[in-house]
C-alpha positions as CSV (number, residue, x, y, z in Angstrom):
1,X,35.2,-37.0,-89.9
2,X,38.1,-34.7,-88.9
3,X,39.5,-32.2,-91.2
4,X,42.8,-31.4,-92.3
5,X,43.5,-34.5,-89.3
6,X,42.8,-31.2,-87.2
7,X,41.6,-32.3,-83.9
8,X,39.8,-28.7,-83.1
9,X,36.9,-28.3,-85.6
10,X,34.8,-31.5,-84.4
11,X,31.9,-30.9,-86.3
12,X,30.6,-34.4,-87.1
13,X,27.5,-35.4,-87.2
14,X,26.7,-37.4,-83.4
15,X,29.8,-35.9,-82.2
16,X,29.7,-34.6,-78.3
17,X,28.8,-30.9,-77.8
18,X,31.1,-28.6,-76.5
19,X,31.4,-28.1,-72.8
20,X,30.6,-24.6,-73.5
21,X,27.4,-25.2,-76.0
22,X,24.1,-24.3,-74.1
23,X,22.2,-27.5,-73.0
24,X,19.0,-28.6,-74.6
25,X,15.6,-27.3,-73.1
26,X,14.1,-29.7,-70.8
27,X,10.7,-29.6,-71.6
28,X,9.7,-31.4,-68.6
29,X,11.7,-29.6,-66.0
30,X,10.5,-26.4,-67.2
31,X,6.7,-27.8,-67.2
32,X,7.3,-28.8,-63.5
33,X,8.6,-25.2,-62.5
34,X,5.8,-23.6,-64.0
35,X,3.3,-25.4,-62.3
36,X,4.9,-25.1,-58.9
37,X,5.6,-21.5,-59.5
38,X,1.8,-21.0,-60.6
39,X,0.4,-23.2,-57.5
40,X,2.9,-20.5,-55.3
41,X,1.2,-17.3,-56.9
42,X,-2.1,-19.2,-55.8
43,X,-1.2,-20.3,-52.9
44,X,-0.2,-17.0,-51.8
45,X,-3.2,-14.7,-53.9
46,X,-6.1,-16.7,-52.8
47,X,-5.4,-16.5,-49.5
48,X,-4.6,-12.6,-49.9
49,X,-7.6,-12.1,-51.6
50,X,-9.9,-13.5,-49.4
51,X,-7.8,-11.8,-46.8
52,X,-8.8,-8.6,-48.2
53,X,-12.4,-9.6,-49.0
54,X,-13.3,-10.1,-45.3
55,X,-11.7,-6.9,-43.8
56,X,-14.9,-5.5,-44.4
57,X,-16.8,-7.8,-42.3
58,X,-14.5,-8.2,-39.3
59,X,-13.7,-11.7,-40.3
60,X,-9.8,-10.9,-41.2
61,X,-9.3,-9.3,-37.5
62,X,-7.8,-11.2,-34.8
63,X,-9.5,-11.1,-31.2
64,X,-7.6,-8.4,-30.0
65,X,-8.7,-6.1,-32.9
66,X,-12.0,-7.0,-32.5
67,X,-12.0,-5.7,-29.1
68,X,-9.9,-2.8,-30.0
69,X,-12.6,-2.2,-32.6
70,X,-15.5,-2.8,-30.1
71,X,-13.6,-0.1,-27.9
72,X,-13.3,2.6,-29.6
73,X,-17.0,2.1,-31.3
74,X,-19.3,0.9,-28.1
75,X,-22.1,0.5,-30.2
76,X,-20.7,-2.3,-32.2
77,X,-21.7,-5.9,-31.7
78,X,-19.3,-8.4,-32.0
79,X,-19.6,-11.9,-32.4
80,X,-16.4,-14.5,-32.3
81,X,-16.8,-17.1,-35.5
82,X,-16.4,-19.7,-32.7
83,X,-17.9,-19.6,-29.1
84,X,-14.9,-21.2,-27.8
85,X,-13.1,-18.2,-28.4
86,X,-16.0,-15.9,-26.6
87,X,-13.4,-16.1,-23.3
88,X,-10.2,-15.3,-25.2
89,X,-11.9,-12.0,-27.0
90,X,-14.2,-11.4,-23.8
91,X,-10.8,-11.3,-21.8
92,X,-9.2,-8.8,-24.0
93,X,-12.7,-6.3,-23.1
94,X,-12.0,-7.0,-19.6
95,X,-9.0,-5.6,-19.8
96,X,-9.8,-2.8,-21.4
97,X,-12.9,-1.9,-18.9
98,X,-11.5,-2.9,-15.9
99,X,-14.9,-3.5,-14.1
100,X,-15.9,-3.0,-10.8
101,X,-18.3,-6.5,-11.1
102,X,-18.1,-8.9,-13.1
103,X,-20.6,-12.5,-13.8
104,X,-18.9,-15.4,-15.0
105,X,-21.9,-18.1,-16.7
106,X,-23.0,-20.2,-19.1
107,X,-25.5,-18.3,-21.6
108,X,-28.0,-18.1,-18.9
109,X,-26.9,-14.7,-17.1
110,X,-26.7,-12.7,-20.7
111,X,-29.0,-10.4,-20.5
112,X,-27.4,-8.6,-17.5
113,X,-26.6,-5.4,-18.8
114,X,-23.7,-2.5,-17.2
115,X,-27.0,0.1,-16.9
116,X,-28.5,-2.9,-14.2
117,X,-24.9,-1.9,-12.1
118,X,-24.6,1.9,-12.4
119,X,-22.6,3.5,-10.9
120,X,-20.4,0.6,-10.6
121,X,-18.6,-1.0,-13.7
122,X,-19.9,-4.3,-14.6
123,X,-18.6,-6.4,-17.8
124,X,-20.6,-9.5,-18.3
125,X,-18.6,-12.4,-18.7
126,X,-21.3,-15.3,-19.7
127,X,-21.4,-17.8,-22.4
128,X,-17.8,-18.6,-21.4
129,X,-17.7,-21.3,-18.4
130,X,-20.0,-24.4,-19.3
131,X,-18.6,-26.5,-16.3
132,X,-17.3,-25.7,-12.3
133,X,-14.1,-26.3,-13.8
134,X,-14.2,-24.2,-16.7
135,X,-15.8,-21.5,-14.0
136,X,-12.2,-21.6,-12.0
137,X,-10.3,-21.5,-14.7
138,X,-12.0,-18.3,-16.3
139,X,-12.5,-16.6,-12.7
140,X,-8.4,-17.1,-12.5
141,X,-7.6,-15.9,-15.8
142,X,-10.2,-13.0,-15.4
143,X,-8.6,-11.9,-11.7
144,X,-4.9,-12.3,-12.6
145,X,-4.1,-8.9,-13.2
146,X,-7.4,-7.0,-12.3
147,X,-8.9,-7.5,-9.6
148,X,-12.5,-6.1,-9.8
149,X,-14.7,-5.9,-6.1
150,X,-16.8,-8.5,-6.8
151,X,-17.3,-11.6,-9.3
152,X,-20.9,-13.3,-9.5
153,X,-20.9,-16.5,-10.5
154,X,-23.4,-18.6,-12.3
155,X,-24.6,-21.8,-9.5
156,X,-26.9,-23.8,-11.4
157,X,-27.4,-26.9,-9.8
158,X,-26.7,-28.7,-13.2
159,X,-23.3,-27.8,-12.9
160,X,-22.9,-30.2,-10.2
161,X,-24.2,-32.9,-12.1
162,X,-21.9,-35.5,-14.0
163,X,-23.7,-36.0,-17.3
164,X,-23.0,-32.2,-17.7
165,X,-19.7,-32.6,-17.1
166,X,-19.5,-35.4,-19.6
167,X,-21.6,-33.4,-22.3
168,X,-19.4,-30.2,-22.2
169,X,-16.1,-30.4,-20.8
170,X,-14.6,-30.7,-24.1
171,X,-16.9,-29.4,-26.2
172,X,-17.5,-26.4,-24.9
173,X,-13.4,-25.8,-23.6
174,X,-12.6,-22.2,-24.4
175,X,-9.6,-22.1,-27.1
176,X,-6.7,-20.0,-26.1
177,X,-5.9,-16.8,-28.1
178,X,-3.6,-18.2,-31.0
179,X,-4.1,-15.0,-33.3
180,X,-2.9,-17.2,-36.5
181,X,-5.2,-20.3,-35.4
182,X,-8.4,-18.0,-35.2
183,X,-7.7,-15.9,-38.2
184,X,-7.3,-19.1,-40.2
185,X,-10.6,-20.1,-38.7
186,X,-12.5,-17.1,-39.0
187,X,-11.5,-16.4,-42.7
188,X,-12.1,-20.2,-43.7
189,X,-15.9,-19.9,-42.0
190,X,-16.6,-16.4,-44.0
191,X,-15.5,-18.2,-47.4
192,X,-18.2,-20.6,-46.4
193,X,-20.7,-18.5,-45.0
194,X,-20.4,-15.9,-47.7
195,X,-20.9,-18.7,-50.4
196,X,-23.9,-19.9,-48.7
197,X,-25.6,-16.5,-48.2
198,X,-24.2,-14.0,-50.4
199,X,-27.1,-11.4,-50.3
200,X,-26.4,-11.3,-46.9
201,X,-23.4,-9.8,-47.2
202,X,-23.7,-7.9,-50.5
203,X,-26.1,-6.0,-48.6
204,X,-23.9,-5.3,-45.6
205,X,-21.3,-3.8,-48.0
206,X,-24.2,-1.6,-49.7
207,X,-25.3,-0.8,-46.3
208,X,-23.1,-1.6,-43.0
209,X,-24.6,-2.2,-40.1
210,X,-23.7,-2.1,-36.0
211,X,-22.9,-6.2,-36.6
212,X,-19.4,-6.8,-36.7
213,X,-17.7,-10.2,-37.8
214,X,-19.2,-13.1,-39.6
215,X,-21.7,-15.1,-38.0
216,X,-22.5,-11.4,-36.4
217,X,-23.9,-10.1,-39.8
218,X,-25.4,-13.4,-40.9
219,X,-27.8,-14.2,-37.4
220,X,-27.5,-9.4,-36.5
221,X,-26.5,-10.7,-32.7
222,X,-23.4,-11.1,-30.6
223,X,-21.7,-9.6,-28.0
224,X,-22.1,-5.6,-26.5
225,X,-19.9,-3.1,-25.4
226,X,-20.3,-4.5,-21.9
227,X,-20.6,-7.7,-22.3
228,X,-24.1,-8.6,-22.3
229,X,-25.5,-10.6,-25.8
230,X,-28.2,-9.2,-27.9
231,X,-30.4,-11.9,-29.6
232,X,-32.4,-11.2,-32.9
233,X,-35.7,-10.7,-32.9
234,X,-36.2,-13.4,-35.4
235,X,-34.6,-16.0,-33.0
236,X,-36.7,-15.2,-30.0
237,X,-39.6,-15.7,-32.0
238,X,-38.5,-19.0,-32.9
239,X,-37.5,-19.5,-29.3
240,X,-40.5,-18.7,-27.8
241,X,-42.4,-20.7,-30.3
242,X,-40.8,-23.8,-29.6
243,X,-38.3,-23.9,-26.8
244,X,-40.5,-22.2,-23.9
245,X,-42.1,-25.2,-22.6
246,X,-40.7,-28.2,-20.4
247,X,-39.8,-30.5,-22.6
248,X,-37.0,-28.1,-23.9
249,X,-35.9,-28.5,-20.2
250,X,-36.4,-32.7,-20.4
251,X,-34.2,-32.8,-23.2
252,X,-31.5,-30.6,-21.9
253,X,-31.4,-30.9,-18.3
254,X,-28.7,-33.4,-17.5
255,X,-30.3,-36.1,-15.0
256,X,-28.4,-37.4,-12.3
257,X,-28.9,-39.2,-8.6
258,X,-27.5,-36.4,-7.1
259,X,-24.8,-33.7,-6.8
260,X,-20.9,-35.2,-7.7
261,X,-18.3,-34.5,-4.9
262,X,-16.0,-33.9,-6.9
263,X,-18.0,-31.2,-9.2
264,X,-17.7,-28.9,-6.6
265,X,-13.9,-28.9,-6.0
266,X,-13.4,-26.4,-8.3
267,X,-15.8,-24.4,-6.4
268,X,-13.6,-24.6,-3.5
269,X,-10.7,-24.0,-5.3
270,X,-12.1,-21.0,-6.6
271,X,-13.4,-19.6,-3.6
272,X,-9.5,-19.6,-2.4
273,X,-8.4,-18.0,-5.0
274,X,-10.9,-14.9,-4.4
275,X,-9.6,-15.6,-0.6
276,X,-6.2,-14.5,-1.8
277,X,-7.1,-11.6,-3.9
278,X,-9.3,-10.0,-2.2
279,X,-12.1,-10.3,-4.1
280,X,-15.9,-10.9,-2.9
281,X,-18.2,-13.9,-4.4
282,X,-21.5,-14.3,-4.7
283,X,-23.2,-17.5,-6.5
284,X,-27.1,-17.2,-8.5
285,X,-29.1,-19.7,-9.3
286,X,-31.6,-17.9,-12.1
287,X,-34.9,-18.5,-12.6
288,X,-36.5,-21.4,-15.0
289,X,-40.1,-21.0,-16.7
290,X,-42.8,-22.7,-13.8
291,X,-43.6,-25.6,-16.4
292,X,-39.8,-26.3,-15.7
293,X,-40.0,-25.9,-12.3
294,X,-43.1,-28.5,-12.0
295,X,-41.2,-31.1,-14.3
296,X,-38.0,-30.8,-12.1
297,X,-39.9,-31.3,-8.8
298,X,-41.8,-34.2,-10.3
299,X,-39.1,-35.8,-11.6
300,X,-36.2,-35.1,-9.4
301,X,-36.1,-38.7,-7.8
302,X,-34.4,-42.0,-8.7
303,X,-31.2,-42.7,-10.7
304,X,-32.5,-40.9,-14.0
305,X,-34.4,-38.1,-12.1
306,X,-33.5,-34.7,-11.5
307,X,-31.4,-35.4,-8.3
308,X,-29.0,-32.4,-8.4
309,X,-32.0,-29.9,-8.4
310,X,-33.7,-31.7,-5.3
311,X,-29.5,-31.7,-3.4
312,X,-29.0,-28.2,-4.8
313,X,-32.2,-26.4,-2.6
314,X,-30.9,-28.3,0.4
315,X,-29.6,-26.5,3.7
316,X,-26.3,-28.5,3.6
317,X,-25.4,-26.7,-0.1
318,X,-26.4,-23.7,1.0
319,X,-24.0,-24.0,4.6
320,X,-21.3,-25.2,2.4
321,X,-21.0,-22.2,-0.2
322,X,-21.5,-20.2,2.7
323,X,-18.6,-21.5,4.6
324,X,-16.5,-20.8,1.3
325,X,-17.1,-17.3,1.4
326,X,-20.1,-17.4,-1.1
327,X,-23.7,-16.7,0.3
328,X,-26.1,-18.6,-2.6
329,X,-29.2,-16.3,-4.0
330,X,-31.2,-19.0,-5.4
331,X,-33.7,-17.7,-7.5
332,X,-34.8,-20.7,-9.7
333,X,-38.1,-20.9,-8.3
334,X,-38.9,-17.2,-8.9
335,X,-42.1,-16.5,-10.9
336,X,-42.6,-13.6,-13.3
337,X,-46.1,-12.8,-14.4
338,X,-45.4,-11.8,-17.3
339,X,-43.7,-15.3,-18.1
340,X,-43.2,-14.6,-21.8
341,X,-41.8,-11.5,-22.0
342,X,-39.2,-12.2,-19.6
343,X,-38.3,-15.2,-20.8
344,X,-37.0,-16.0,-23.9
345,X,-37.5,-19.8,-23.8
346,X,-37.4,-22.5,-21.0
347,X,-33.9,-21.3,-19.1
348,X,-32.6,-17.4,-20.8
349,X,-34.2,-14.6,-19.4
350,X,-34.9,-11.4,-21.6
351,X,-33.7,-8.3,-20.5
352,X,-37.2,-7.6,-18.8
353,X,-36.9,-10.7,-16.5
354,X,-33.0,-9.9,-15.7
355,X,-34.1,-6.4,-14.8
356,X,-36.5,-7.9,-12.7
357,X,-34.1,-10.2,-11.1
358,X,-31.9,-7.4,-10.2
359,X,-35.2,-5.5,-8.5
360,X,-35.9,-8.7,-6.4
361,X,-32.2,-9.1,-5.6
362,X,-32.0,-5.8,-4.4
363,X,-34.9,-5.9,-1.8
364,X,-32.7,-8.5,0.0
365,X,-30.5,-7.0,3.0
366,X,-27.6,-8.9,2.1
367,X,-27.4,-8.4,-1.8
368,X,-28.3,-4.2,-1.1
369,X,-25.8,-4.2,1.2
370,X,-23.0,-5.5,-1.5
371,X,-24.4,-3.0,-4.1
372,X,-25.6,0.1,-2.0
373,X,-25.2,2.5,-4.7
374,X,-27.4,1.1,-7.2
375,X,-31.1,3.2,-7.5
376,X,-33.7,0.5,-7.8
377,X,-36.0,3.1,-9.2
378,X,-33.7,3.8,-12.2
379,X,-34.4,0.1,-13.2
380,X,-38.1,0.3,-12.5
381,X,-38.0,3.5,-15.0
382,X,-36.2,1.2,-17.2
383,X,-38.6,-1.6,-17.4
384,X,-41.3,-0.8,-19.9
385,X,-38.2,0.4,-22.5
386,X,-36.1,-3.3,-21.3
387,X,-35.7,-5.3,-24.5
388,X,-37.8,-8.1,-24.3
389,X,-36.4,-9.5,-27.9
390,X,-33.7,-11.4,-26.6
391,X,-33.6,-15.2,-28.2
392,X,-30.8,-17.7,-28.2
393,X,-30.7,-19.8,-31.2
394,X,-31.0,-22.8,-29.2
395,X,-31.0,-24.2,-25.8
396,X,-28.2,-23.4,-23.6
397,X,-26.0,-21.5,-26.4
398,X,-25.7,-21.8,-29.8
399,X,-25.7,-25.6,-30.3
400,X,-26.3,-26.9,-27.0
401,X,-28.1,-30.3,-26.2
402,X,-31.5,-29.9,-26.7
């Protein structure tokens, strides 16, 4: 009711507010904002936090300060969380060292260390082209703004062969450098792997060791200051337990009629490329344990045989490397003696079998006369000290087909 027919004071009962009156709480609304506002502060905090928790394991730096990091303390070993970003942080150590020599491969030439070189530079470039195209395309990324002397590249003859191609073309395709894709990566794999093994790295904090990022710590192996990869004892053991035999090479080996045509294009294209900037080439075939060699040579006919091995040792590849400006050392069917401690299973040589590589490589005229200054005797001297505990987890790299 109205008072005193006044038309100011409505203060009846189910009346309208006044347009000025505050309006009633909405429970609901302010339920919603909390949550969202919470789910923000998380959002944002866990991140941070774990941000912060893996600075201490090299697992919240990008690439770039993982080389840094690696430069300015050479005795550090660093290991990418992903192989297919070992080209992208190897690339920023390149640049940085500005080698004389460099070796682009698979996983099979990492045991070639800069002290096998002196006095020229070397960076070793392997576990970073699993295919003759990925081998151009790191060669031209390596070479674009240094050019070093000469650039060794990795010839096995199961390059050439299509089923490789297949296998690891994709797979093993080196990511580009996105610093906010690989941090993303790196920190999401040390939330795992810290879960999984967390006396691993309560221990590292406790005591900190040369090993720097995540999968570094957990296996103690990765990358060197110059770009060769040291392998835990633990994993040669393992390696040389069960992958030293042929039937490691059966199962990897890809088996083909013969070498693909067009595998070797990018061979070609390569070779013009080092044409153009000046740079010399020189293609190794390493050697393989002589169980290997026997299965190969047995097996290398027919459609399922080992056909690119018998087409790789001809005359006719040999002639046609040569006539792109890259004379073929093909050591494959070089034997060690000591078969076990220069090998660290069917295919990766240990430190003792690459120094002895570099020893027979240097008695020929043509290899001495690219690398004059090297003193063979220093690497004899070297020899009985050579780390013979060098062990890939696997075949071919971490995770290859076994």
């Amino acid at each position: 009711m109205l008072t005193n027919g006044e038309g100011d004071d409505r203060s009846v009962i189910g009346s309208p507010q006044r347009a000025d009156a505050p309006p009633q709480p909405d429970r609901t609304r302010r339920y919603v904002i909390s949550v969202l506002a919470a789910s923000a502060l998380a959002g944002y905090l866990l991140p941070l936090g774990l941000f912060r928790a893996g600075e201490r394991f090299g697992a919240s730096s990008s690439l770039q300060q993982l080389a840094n990091s690696q430069r300015d303390n050479p005795e550090q070993i660093v290991l990418p969380y992903d192989l297919r970003y070992n080209a992208a942080f190897k690339l920023a150590r390149l640049e940085q060292e500005r080698p004389d020599i460099i070796w682009i491969s698979t996983s099979r030439a990492g045991a070639f260390r800069a002290e096998m070189f002196k006095p020229y530079r070397f960076y070793n470039l392997s576990f970073t082209a699993w295919t003759t195209g990925q081998t151009a395309t790191l060669f031209d990324l390596a070479t674009r703004q240094h050019r070093p002397r000469i650039a060794i590249l990795s010839l096995d003859h199961f390059l050439f062969a299509d089923r490789w191609e297949e296998w690891f073309a994709i797979t093993r395709k080196m990511h580009e450098n996105w610093p906010l894709s690989y941090l993303s990566g790196s920190l999401l794999d040390f939330a795992r792997t810290a879960t999984r093994h967390p006396a691993t790295f309560r221990n590292y904090l406790n005591a900190p060791t040369v090993f720097t990022g995540t999968q570094s710590i957990l296996h103690e192996e990765g990358f060197r200051s110059d770009g060769s990869y040291q392998y835990s004892p633990a994993h040669l053991a393992d390696a040389r337990s069960r992958f030293m035999n042929a039937a490691t090479l059966a199962d990897t080996l890809p088996r083909a009629a013969g070498i693909s045509p067009w595998l070797k294009r990018p061979i070609a294209a390569l070779a013009e490329m080092a044409r153009t900037r000046g740079i010399t080439l020189l293609g190794v075939q390493l050697p393989f344990i002589r169980a290997g060699i026997e299965l190969l040579d047995r097996e290398q006919g027919g459609r399922y045989g080992f056909g690119a091995w018998r087409e790789f040792a001809t005359q006719d590849m040999r002639d046609w490397l040569r006539t792109l400006g890259i004379p073929l050392f093909d050591l494959g069917r070089l034997e060690f003696e000591d078969e076990t401690a220069s090998f660290v299973d069917a295919y990766h040589l240990a430190e003792r079998g690459a120094a002895k590589v570099m020893l027979h490589l240097l008695k020929d005229d043509e290899f001495r006369g690219m690398f004059a200054n090297i003193d063979a005797t220093e690497i004899e001297r070297n020899l009985d000290t050579a780390a013979g505990h060098q062990a890939p987890k696997t075949a071919i790299g971490d995770g290859e087909r076994r």
